[in-house]
C-alpha positions as CSV (number, residue, x, y, z in Angstrom):
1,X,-4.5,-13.2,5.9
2,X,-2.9,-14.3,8.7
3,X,-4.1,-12.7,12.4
4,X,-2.0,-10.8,15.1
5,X,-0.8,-14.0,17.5
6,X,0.1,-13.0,20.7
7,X,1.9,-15.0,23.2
8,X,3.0,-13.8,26.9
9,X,5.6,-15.9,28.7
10,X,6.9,-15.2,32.4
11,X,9.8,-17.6,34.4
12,X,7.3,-19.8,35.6
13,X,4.6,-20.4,32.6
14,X,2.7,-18.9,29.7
15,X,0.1,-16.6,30.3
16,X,-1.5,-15.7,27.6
17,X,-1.4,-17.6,24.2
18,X,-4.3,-16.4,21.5
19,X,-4.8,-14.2,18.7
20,X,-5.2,-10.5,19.2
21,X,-6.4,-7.3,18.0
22,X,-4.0,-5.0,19.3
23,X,-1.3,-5.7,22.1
24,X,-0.1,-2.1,23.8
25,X,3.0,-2.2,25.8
26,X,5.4,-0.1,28.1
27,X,8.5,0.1,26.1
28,X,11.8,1.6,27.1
29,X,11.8,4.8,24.8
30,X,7.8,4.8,25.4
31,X,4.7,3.2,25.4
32,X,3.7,1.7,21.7
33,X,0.9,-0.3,20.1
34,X,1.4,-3.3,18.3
35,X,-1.4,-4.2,14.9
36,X,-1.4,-7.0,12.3
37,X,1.3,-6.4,9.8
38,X,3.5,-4.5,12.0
39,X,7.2,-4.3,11.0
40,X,9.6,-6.8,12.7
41,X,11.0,-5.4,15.8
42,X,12.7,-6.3,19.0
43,X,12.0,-4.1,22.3
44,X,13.3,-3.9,25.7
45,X,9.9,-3.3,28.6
46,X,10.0,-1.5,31.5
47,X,8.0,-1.4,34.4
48,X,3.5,-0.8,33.4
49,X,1.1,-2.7,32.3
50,X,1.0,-4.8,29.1
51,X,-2.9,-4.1,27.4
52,X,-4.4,-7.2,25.2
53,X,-7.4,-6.2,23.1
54,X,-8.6,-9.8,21.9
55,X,-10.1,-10.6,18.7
56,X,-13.5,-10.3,20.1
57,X,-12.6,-7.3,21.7
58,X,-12.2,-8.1,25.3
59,X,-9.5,-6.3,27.0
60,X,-6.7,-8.0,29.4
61,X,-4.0,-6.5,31.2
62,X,-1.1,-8.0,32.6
63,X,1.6,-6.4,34.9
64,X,5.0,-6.3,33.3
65,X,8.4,-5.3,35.9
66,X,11.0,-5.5,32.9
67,X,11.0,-7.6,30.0
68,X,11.7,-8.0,25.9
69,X,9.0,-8.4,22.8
70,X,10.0,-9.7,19.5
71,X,7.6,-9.0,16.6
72,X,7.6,-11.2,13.2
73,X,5.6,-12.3,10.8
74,X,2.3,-11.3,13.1
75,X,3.9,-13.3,16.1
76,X,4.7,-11.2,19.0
77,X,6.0,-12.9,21.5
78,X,6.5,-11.2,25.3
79,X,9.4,-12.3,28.3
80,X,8.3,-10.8,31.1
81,X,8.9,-10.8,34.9
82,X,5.8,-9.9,36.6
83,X,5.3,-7.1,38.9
């Protein structure tokens, strides 16, 4: 099966590009925690902190002002401006 690929993007380059365990972010209606095989979804971020928990199990964490995720297909892909 096909892993959880994670890619964070701000205005001026990517910043994170690799497959993940688990990617937790701040979302508009609440923090939520993204897994392999999650359903397709499309979110608005607010202002916190975006946790990566790698594939090997190292955890990242990246500062997220406002922003959008998409989820599909085990792709998420995160717009951010950074704090």
């Amino acid at each position: 099966m096909e892993d959880l690929h994670c890619e964070i993007v701000t205005p001026v380059k990517v910043i994170y590009d690799a497959p993940v365990g688990l990617v937790t972010v701040p979302g508009e209606k609440g923090q939520f925690t993204l897994l392999k095989n999650h359903a397709p979804i499309i979110s608005v971020l607010i202002e916190g902190k975006i946790r990566v928990i790698s594939k090997t199990g190292s955890e990242e964490y990246f500062d997220c002002k406002s922003g959008v995720l998409e989820c599909e297909n085990n792709k998420v892909t995160i717009l951010i401006h950074k704090s």
